[in-house]
N, C-alpha and C positions, 0 to 999 in steps of 0.2 A: 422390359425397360428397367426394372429394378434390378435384374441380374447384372447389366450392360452398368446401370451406377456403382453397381460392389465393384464389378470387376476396375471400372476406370479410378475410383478410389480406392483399392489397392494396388494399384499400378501409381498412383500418384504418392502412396507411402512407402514403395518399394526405391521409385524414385527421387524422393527426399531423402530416404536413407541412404541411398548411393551418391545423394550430393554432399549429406552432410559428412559422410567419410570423406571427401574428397576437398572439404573445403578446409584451404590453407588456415592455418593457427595465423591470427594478425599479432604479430612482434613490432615493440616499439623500440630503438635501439638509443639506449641511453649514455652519450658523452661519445666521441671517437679519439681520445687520446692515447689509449691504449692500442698499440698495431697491431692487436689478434685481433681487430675490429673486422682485418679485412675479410675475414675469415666468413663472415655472416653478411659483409659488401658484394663480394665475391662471389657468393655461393650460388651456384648456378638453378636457374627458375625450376622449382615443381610444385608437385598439389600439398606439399607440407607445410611451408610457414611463409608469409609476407612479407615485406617491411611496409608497415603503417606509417612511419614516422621516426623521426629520429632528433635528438635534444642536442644541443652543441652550440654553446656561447661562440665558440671561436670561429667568426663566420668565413673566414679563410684557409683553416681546416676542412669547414665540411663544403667550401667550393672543390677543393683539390680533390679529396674522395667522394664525392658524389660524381665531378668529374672525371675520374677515372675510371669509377665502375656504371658508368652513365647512371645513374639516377636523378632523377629532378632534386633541385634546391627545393621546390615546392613543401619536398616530405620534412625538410628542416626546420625545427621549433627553437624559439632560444630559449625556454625553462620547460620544465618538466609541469609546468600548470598550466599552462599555454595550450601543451600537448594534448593534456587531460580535456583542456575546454575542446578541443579539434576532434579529436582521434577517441576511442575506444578502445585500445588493445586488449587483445586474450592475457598477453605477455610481454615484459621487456626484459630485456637483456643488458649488463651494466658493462660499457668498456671506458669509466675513467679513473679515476684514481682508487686505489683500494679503501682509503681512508672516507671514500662519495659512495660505498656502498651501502652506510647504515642510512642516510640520509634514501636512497635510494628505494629502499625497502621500508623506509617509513613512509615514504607518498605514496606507495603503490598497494599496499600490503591492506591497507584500510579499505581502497575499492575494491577487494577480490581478485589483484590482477598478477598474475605467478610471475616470481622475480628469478632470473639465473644470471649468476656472477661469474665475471671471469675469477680464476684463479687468486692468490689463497680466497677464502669467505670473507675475513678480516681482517683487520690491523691489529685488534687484539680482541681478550675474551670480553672486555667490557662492552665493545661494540657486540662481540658476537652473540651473547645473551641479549643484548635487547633486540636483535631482528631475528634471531632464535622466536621470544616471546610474539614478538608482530607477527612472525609466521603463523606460530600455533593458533593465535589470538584469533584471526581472521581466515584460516582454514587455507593458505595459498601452500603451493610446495614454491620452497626456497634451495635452490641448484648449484651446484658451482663447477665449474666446467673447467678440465685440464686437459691439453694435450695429447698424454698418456692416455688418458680413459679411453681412446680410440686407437691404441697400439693397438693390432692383433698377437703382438709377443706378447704383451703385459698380461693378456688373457690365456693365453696357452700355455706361461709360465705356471699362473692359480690350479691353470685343468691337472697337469702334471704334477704338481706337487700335495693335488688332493686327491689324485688316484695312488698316491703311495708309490709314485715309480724312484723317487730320490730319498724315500724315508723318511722321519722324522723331521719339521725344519727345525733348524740350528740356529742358521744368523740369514739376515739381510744384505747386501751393500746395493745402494741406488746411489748414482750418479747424475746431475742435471748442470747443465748448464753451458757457458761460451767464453769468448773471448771479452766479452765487456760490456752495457750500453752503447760507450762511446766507440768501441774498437769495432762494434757491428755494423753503425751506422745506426742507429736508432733517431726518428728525427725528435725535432728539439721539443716538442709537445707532448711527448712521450717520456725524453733525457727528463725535463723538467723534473716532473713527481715519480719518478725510477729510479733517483736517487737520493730522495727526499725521506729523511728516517720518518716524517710524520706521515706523511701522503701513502709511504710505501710499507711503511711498518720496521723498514728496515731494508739493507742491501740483499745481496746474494742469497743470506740466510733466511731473509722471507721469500724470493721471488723463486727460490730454488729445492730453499728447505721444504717449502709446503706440497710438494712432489713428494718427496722420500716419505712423509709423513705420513701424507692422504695413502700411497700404494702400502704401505706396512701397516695403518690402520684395518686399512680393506682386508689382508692378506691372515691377520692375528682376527679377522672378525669381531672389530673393535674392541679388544683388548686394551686396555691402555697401558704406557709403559710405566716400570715401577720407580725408575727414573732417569734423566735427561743430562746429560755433559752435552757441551760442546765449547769447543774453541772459536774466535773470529778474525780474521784479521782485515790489511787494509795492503795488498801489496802494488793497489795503482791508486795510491793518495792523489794525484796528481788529475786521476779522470775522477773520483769518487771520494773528494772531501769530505764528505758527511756521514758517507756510509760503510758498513763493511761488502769486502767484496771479495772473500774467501771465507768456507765456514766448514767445517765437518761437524756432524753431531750425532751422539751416540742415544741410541732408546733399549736400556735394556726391560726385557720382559723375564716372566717369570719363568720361562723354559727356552729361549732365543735373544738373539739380539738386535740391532736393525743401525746401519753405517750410514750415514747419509754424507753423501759429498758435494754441497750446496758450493758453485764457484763461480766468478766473474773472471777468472784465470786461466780455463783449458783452453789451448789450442786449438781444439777443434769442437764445433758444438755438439755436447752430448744428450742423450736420456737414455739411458740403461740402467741393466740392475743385472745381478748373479743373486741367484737364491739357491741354497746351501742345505742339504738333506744329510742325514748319516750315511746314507749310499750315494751319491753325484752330484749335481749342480747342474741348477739351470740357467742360460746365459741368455738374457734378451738385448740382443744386440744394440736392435735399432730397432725401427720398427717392423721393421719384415722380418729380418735374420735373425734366425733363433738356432741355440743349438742346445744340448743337454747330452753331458760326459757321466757316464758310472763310473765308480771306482774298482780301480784291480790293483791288489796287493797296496804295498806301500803309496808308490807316487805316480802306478799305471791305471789305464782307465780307456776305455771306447769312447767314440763320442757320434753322433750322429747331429747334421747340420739340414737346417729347411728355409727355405724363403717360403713365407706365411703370406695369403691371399689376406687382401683386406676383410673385415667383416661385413657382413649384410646390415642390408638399412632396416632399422635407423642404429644400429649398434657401431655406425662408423661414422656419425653426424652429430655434434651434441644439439643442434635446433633441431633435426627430427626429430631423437632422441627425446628434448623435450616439448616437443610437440605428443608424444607418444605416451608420455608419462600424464599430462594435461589430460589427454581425450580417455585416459583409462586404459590404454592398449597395453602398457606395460606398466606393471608395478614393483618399482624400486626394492630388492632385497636387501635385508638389514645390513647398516652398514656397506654400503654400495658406493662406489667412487665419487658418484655426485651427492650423495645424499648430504643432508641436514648433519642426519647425527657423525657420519664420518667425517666430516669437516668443521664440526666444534671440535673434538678433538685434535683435529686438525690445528687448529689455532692456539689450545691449548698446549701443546706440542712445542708450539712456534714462542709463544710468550715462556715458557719455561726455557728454551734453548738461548734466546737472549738475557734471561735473566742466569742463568749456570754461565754463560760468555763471561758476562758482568763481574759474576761472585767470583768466577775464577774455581767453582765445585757444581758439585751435583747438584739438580734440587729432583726432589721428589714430588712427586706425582700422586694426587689420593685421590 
């Protein structure tokens, strides 16, 4: 009989163990004004993350997107205390204005509950130091989650140029962006604070700059630059009153340099980059199409061309992703796409390229 009780109570720990691997992370989805919401609306059911709940004033909003992606109204809260008195989450996720992120990370950060932001961190460093502080304070990992981090080029471009097959790097140039808020369709609860210098941080040069930034910080292993130009301008006054919506900005480093071509202006919507070695260049397309040219003699050179399989989970999902980082399965390497520390820079980055716009010179970076 006592054998038959070991045994059935180690069957009974082997099998908690296997639930509790398998039980979904609860995410609470905070604000839907940002259309990378649908991203996490969307995402097709497994044993990774939940939606617990989701916060959203605009009750016509979150009819339309709960209706779309069938979910109940039920999971809809209209404050973020509301929520708290309901729901428990592991985790929320922030998709409303950049400028509702410090806010965000101030209610949540106090009860132990991991915060990840869309894209940039913040509006600027003053916000960014203080949910900086709230993070550390209360021991949560604070995320920020771009597009990019789930290329498989952006990643094969780092493997290659730190196996030495292009040489020394040189210089950067990233590219991000589209045709416009307005010229893409972007709906109006979105338009609102996307072009809004307070809510957004700024035009093109936040929403697009903070790509070039975050991949060059990741790339220099948080190096920071020793210092920042850039230009802005405004060439659809007419859609983006308030804001800029062409930017280039330059980050020079101490052995390289990094181009960043932040636009509300191209033609066609981009994210790419070419990264530049003393022997060849690597060119991430797009997201699959990757190619990388050696150089021969003057202005000849080979090139070899790939379409790149997605990555494996969760390195192609930022809610497994962090889900994964939450339960301890993966631990964030320094300076890492999402990470904390690569994305104060980040912002740091973002506040000195508007202010070098401004002065119309350099400023430096210490």
């Amino acid at each position: 009989m006592k054998r038959l009780i070991h045994l059935l109570a180690c069957c009974c720990i082997v099998i908690t163990t296997a639930m509790a691997q398998h039980t979904p992370l609860k995410i609470a989805v905070i604000g839907l004004t940002h259309t990378h919401v649908h991203w996490i609306l969307g995402r097709p059911a497994d044993d990774k993350v939940v939606i617990v709940g989701i916060v959203e004033t605009n009750t016509d909003l979150a009819k339309r997107y709960t209706q779309q992606h069938g979910l109940s109204m039920d999971l809809v809260y209209a404050s973020m205390d509301e929520l708290i008195q309901k729901v428990k989450p592991d985790a929320v996720t922030a998709f409303g204005t950049i400028y509702d992120h410090l806010e965000v990370v101030e209610k949540f950060a106090p009860l132990g509950i991991h915060v990840m932001v869309e894209k940039p961190l913040a509006v600027n460093m003053t916000h960014a130091k203080k949910m900086q502080a709230l993070a550390k304070k209360y021991g949560i990992h604070l995320l920020t989650n771009y597009e990019t981090t789930w290329y498989p080029t952006v990643h094969a471009a780092v493997e290659q140029l730190n196996s030495d097959s292009i040489g020394n790097l040189t210089q950067l140039v990233i590219r991000d962006g589209h045709k416009g808020p307005l010229k893409i369709g972007v709906n109006k609860e979105f338009l609102e604070w996307l072009t809004d210098p307070v809510k957004n941080g700024g035009g093109a040069i936040t929403d697009f700059g903070c790509y070039g930034a975050n991949i060059a910080t990741w790339i220099l292993k948080g190096e920071k630059p020793l210092s920042v130009i850039a230009v802005k301008q405004q060439l659809q006054k007419e859609n983006n009153p308030e804001v800029d919506d062409e930017s280039t900005i330059i980050l020079t480093y101490k052995n390289s340099k990094a181009t960043i071509q932040a636009s509300w202006n191209w033609p066609i919507g981009r994210k790419d980059m070419e990264v530049y070695g003393t022997k060849g260049v690597i060119y991430a397309d797009t997201r699959n199409d990757f190619r990388i040219r050696f150089a021969e003699g003057y202005d000849g050179y080979t090139e070899t061309k790939s379409k790149l399989p997605e990555r494996p989970s969760p390195y192609n999902d930022p809610f497994a992703f962090f889900a994964a980082v939450i339960n301890k399965e993966i631990t964030l390497p320094p300076y890492d796409l999402s990470s904390l520390e690569n994305n104060m820079i980040v912002v740091e980055i973002l506040d000195a390229a508007r202010l070098a716009a401004k002065k119309g010179k350099a400023v430096r970076i210490k």
